[in-house]
C-alpha positions as CSV (number, residue, x, y, z in Angstrom):
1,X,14.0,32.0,88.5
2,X,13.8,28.1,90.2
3,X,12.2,27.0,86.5
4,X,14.4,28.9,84.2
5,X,17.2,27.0,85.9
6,X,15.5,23.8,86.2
7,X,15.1,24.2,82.0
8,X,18.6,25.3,81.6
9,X,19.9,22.5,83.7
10,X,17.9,19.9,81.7
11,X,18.8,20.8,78.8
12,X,22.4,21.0,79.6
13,X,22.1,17.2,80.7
14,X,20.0,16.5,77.4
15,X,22.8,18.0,75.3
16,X,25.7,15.9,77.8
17,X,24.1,12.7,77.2
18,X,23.7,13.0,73.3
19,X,27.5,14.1,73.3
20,X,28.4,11.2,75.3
21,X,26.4,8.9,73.0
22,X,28.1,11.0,70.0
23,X,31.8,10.2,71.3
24,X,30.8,6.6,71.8
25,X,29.8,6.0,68.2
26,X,32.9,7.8,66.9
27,X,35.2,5.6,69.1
28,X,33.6,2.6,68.5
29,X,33.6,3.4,64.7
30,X,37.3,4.1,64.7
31,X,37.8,1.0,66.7
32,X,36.3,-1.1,64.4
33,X,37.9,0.2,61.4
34,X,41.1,0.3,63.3
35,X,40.7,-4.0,63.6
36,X,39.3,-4.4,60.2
37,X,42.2,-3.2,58.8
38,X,44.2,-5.4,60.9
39,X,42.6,-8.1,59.9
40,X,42.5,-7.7,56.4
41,X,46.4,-7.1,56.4
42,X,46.8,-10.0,57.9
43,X,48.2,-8.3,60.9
44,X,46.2,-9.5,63.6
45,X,46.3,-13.1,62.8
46,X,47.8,-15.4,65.5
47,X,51.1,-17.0,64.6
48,X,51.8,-20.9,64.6
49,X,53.4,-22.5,67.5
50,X,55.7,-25.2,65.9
51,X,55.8,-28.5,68.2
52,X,58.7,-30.7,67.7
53,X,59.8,-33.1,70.1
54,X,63.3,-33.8,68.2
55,X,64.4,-30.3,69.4
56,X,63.5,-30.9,73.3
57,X,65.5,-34.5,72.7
58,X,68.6,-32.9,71.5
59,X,68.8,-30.3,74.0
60,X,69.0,-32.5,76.9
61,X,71.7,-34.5,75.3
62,X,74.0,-31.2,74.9
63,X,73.1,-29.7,78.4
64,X,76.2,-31.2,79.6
65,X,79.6,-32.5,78.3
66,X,81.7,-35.1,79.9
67,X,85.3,-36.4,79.3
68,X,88.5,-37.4,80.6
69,X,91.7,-35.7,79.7
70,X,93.9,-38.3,81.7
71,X,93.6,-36.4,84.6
72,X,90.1,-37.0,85.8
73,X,86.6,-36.9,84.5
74,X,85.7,-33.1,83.2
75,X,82.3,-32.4,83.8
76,X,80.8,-29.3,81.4
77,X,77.3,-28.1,82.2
């Protein structure tokens, strides 16, 4: 009775592993066509940062506004 359960056993794990390997292949397939098709409609390309230093320059000129209305000095941040 031991062997014939020993057998079934094993071959229960035998049959596990090669559906575990199965799954992997049909997720990693999917996966794979999921980001080639990505790729190729240009959705998974990385977008360009735009540095300008003129931008940074003209924002700390308008952070704050300062005038005098004839009865003191009106500071606007």
């Amino acid at each position: 009775m031991r062997n014939i359960l020993a057998v079934l056993t094993g071959l229960g794990l035998v049959f596990a592993a090669f559906a575990g390997v199965a799954l992997a292949l049909v997720i990693g397939t999917v996966a794979a066509g999921a980001i080639a098709l990505a790729r190729l409609t240009g959705r998974f390309q990385p977008a360009m940062a735009k540095a300008s230093t003129a931008a940074n320059a003209d924002r700390s000129r308008t952070e704050y506004r300062v005038w005098n209305d004839g009865r003191g000095t009106i500071i606007d941040m």
